[in-house]
N, CA, C and O atoms as a GROMACS GRO file, in nm:
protein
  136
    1UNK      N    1   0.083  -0.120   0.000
    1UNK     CA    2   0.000   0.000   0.000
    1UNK      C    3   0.086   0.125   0.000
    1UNK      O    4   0.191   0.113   0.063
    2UNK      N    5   0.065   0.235  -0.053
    2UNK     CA    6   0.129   0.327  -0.146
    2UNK      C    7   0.076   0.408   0.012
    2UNK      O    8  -0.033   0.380   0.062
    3UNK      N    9   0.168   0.508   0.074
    3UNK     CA   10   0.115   0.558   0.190
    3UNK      C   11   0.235   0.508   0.326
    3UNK      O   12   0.310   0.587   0.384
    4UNK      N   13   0.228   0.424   0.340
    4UNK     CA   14   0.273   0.313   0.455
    4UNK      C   15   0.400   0.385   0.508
    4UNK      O   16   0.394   0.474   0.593
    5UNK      N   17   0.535   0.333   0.441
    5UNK     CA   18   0.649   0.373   0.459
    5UNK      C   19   0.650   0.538   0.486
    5UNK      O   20   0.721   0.578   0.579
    6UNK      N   21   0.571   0.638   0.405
    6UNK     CA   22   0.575   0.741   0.487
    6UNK      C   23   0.519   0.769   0.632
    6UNK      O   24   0.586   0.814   0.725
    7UNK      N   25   0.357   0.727   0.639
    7UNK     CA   26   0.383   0.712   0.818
    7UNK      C   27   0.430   0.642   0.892
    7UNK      O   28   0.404   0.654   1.011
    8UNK      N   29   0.519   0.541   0.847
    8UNK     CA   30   0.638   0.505   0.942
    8UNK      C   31   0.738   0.596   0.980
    8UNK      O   32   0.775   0.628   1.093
    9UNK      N   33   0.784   0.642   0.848
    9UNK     CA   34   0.887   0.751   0.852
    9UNK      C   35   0.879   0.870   0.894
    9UNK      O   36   0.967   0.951   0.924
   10UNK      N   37   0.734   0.878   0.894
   10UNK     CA   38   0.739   1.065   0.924
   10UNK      C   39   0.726   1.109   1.130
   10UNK      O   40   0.651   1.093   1.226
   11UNK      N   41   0.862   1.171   1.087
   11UNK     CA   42   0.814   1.265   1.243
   11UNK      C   43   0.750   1.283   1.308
   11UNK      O   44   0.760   1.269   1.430
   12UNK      N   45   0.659   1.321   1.246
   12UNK     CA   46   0.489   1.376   1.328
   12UNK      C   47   0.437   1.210   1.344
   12UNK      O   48   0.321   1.201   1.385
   13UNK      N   49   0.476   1.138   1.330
   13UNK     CA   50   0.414   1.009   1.354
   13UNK      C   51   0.328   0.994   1.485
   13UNK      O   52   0.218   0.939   1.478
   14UNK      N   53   0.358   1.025   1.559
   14UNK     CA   54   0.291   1.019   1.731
   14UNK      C   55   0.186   1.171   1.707
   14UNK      O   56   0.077   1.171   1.763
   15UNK      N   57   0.224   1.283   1.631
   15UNK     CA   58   0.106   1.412   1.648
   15UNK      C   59   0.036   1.380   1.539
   15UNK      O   60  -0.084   1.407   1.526
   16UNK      N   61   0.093   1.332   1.472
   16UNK     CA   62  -0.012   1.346   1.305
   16UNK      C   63  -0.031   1.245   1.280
   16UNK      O   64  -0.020   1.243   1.157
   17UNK      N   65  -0.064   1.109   1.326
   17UNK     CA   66  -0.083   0.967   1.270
   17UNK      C   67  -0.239   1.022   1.276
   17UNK      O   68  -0.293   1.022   1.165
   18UNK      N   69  -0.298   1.057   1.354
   18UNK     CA   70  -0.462   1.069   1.298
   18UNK      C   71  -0.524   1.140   1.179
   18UNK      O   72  -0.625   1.115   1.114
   19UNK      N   73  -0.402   1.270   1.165
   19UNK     CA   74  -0.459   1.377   1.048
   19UNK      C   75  -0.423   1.296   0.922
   19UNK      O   76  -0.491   1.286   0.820
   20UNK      N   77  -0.271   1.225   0.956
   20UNK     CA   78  -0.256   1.093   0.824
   20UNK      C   79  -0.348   0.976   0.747
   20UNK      O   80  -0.357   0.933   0.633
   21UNK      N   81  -0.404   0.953   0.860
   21UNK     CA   82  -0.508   0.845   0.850
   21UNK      C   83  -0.649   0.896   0.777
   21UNK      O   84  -0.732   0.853   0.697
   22UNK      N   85  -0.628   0.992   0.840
   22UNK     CA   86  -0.793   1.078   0.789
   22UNK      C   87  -0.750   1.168   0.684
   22UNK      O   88  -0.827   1.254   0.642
   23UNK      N   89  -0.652   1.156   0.644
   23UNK     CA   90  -0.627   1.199   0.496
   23UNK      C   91  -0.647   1.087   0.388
   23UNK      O   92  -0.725   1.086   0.292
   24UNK      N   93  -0.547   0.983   0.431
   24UNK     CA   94  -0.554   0.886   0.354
   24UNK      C   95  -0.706   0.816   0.332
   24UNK      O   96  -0.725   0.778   0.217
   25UNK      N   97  -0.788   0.799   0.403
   25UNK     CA   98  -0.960   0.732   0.419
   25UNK      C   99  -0.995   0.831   0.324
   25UNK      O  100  -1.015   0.798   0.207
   26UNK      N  101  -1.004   0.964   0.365
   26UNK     CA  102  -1.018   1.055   0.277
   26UNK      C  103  -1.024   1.042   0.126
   26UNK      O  104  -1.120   1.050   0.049
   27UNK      N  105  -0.870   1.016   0.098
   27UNK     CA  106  -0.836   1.012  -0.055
   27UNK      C  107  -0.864   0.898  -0.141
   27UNK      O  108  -0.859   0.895  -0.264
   28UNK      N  109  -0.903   0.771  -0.030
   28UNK     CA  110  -0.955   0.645  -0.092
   28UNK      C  111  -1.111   0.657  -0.105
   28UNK      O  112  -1.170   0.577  -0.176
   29UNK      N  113  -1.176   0.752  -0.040
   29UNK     CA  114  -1.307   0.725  -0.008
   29UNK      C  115  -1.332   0.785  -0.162
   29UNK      O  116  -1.378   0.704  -0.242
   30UNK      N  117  -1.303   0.947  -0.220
   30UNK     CA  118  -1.319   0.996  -0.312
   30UNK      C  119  -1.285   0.892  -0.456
   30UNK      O  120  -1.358   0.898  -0.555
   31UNK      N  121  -1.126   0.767  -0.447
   31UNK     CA  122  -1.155   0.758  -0.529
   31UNK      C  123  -1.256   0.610  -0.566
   31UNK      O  124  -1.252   0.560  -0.678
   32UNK      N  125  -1.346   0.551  -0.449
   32UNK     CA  126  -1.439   0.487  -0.462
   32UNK      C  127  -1.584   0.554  -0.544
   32UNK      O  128  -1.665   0.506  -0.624
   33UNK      N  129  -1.568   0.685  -0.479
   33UNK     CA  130  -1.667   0.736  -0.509
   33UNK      C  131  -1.685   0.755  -0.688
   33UNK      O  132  -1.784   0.722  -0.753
   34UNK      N  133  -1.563   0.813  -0.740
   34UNK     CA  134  -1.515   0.846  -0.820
   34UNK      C  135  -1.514   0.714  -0.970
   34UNK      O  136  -1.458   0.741  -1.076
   0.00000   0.00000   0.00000
């Protein structure tokens, strides 16, 4: 899954793993919709 290795990697991992997550649901949801 295309995504992954950056929230492993990223810094903000512990502040931003939720805004990550809810980006990513986000960007899958549109392209279901889509």
């Amino acid at each position: 899954m295309e995504g992954i290795e950056f929230i492993f990697t990223s810094s903000d991992y512990e502040n931003g793993i939720d805004d990550i997550i809810n980006s990513i649901v986000e960007n899958k949801l549109e392209e279901i919709v889509e």
